[in-house]
C-alpha positions in Angstrom: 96.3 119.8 100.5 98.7 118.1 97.7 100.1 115.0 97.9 102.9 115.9 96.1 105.5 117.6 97.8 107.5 119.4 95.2 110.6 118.2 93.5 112.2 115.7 95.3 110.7 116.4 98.5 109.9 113.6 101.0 106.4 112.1 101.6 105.6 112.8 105.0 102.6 111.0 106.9 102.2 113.1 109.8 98.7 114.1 110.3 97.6 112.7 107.1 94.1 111.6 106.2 93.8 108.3 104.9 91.0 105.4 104.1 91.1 102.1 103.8 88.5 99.5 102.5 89.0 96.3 103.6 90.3 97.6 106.8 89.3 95.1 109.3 91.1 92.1 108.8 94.3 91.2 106.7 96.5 93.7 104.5 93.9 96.0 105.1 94.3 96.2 109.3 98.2 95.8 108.7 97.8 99.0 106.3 96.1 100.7 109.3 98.6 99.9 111.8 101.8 101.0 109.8 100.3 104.3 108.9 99.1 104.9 112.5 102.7 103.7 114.0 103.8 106.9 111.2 101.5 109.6 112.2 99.0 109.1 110.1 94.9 109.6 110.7 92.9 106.5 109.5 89.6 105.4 108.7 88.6 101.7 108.2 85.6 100.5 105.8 84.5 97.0 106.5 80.8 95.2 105.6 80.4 93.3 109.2 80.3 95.9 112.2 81.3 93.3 115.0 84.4 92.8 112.8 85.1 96.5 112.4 84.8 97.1 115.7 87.2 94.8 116.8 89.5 95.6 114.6 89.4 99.4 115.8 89.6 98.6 119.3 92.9 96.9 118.4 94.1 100.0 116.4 93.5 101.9 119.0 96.5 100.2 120.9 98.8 102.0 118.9 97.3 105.7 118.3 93.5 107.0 118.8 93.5 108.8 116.0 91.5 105.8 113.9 87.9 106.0 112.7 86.0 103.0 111.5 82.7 102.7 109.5 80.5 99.8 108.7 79.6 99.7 104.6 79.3 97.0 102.1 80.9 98.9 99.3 78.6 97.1 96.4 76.0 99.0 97.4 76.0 102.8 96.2 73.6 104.6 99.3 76.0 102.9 101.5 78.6 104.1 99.8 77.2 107.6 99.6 76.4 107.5 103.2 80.0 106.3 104.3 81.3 108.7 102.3 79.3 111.7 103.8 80.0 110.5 107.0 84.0 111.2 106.6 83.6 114.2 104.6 81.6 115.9 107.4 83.9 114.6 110.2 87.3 114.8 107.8 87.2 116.6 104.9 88.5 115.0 101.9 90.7 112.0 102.2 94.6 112.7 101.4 95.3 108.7 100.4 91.9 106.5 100.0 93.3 102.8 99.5 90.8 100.6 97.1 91.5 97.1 99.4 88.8 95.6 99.6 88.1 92.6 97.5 87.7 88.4 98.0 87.7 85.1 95.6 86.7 81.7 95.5 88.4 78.7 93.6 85.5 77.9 91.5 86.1 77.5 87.3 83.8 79.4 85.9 82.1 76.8 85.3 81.2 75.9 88.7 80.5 79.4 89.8 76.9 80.7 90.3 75.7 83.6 88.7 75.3 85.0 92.0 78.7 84.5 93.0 79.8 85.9 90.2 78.0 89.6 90.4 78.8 89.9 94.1 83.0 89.5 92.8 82.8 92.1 90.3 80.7 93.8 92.4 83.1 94.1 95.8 85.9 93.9 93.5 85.9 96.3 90.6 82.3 98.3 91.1 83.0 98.2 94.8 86.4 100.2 93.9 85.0 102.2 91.2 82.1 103.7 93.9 84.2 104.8 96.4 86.7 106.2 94.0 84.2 108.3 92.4 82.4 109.5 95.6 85.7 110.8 97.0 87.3 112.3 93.8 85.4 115.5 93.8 86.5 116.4 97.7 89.8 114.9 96.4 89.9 117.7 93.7 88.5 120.6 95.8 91.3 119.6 98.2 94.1 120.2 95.6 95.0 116.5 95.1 95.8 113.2 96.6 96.9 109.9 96.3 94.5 106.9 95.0 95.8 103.3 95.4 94.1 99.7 93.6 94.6 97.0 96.0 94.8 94.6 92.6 97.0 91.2 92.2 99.1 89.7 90.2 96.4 87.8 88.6 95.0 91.4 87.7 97.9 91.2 85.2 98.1 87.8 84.4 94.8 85.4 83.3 94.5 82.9 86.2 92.5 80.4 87.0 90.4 78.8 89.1 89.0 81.8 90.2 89.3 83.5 87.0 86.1 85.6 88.0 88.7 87.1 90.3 90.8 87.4 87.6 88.8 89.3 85.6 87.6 91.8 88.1 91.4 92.4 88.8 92.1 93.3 85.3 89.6 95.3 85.1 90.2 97.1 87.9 94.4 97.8 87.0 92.5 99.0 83.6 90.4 101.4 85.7 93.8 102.9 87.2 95.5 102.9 84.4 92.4 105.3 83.3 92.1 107.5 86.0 96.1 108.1 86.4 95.7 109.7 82.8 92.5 111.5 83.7 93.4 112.5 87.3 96.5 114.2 86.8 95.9 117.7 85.9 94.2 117.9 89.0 97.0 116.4 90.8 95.9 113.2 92.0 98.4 110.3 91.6 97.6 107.0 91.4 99.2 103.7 92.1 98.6 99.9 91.6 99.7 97.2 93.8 100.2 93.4 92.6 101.1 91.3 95.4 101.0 87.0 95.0 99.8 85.1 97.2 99.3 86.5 100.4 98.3 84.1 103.4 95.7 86.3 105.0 91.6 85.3 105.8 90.9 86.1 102.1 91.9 82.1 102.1 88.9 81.3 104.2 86.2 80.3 101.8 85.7 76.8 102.0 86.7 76.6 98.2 90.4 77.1 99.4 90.3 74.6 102.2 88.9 72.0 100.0 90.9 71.9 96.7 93.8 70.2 96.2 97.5 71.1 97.7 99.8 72.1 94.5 103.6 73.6 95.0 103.0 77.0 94.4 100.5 77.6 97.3 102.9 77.2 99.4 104.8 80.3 98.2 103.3 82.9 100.4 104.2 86.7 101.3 104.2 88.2 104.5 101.4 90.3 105.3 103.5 93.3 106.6 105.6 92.7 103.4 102.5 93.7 101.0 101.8 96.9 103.2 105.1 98.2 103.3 104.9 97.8 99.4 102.1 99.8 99.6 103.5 102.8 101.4 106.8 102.5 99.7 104.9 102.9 95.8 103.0 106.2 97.7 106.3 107.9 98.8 108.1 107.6 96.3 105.1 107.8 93.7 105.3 104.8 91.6 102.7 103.7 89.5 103.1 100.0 89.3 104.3 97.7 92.2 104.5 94.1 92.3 105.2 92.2 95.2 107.4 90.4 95.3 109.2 92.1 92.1 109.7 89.0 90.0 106.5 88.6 89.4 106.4 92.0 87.7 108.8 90.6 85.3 106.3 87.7 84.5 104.2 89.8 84.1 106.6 92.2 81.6 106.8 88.6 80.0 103.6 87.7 79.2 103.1 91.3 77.4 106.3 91.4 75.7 106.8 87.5 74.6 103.4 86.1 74.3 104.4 83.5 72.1 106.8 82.3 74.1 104.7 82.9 77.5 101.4 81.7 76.5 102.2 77.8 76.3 103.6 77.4 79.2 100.9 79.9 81.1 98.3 77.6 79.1 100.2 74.5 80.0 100.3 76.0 83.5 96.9 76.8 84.1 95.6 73.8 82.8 97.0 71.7 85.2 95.6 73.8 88.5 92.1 73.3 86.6 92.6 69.8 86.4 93.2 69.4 89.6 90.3 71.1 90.8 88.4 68.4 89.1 90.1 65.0 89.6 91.6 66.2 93.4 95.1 65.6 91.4 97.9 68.0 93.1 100.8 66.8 90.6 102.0 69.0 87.7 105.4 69.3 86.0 104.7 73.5 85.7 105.2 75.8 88.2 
């Protein structure tokens, strides 16, 4: 198998293998149903079975050809086990999609210590597992694609949640890595940095409870994000924001830090502030 299709040639889903972690709710299970509507063969990682299985059953609306397994990916024998469990029924994945991942609105301050290894664990460890168990198959295989479910706040600092932050950045790090390590053996890999997307990952209590402020209300469709997704696979592109201005902002903050950074700081500031006075007003957005 290759993933790449020769010079110029187009990406074709048909009968492809991929995985997705995160697969039972949100941009994960909208992932799912996109590449099953194109021909694809999908498997779905999720940590709660009930969930999982739901969320198959409702794939299986659109095409049969989807395979579902419960793991927490923090946890390495899971991990090892999931991953035996598709190489003995599939072979090596052609796409695996890194989605998984969830935040709270907590400063760092307020966050405990627990809360804060289980983030980097789903988030960045979580990745880093199931990247590394399928690479070797991924290699045998000839190639493949490898994609980093990250965020825009995996470019930029942001906070609260800056836990979240951090594991993002540190997970676009990781791809930039592996795109530089991968390549002689064909793999290609992509990052995707989508804003705010309104999806369960707003479920924690920490969400509902903070204070309203303008830009949470500036949301992206669900089915936006995953067509992002498949778009930066076909046509091989590293980097993807969604939506695109915020990959200028991004561009910004690298390029004009002294220009960006008080206004970021001036930014930030005021979202932490109103996490602890309940105050929704600020003048930056």
């Amino acid at each position: 198998m290759s993933a790449v299709l020769g010079n110029g040639g187009r990406f074709s889903w048909s009968g492809r293998r991929a995985l997705i972690t995160g697969g039972s709710s949100g941009i994960g299970k909208q992932l799912a149903s996109d590449l099953l509507r194109r021909g694809a063969h999908v498997g779905i990682v999720a940590q709660h079975a009930d969930k999982l299985k739901a969320a198959e059953l409702d794939l299986r609306q659109i095409s049969p050809n989807v395979w579902s397994y419960a793991c927490d990916i923090a946890l390495l024998d899971e991990v090892r086990a999931m991953a035996r469990a598709y190489r003995e029924r599939f072979d090596a994945p052609e796409v695996l999609i890194n989605n998984a991942g969830y935040a709270v609105y907590y400063t760092f301050e307020q966050m405990p210590s627990e809360e804060i290894h289980r983030l980097f664990d789903v988030n960045l460890v979580g990745a880093s597992l199931v990247t590394r168990e399928f690479l070797p198959d991924m290699i045998r295989a000839g190639g493949g694609r490898v994609v980093m479910m990250a965020s825009i706040a995996g470019r930029i600092p942001m906070t609260p949640c800056g836990v979240y932050s951090a594991s993002k950045h540190g997970l676009v790090a990781l791809a930039e890595l592996l795109r530089v390590e991968t390549a002689r053996f064909r793999i290609k890999v992509h990052v995707v940095c989508p804003g705010r997307v309104e999806t369960e990952f707003f479920s924690h209590q920490s969400f509902k409870a903070r204070a309203h402020r303008p830009e949470t209300s500036r949301t992206i469709p669900v089915e936006v994000v995953s067509e992002a997704v498949i778009a930066a696979i076909e046509h091989n592109r590293f980097m993807t924001s969604v939506p695109r201005h915020l990959g200028v902002l991004a561009w910004m903050a690298a390029a004009m830090p002294i220009v960006f950074r008080p206004f970021w700081h001036r930014f930030l500031s005021a979202r932490v502030e109103s996490v602890y006075t309940g105050a929704a007003v600020s003048k930056v957005e």
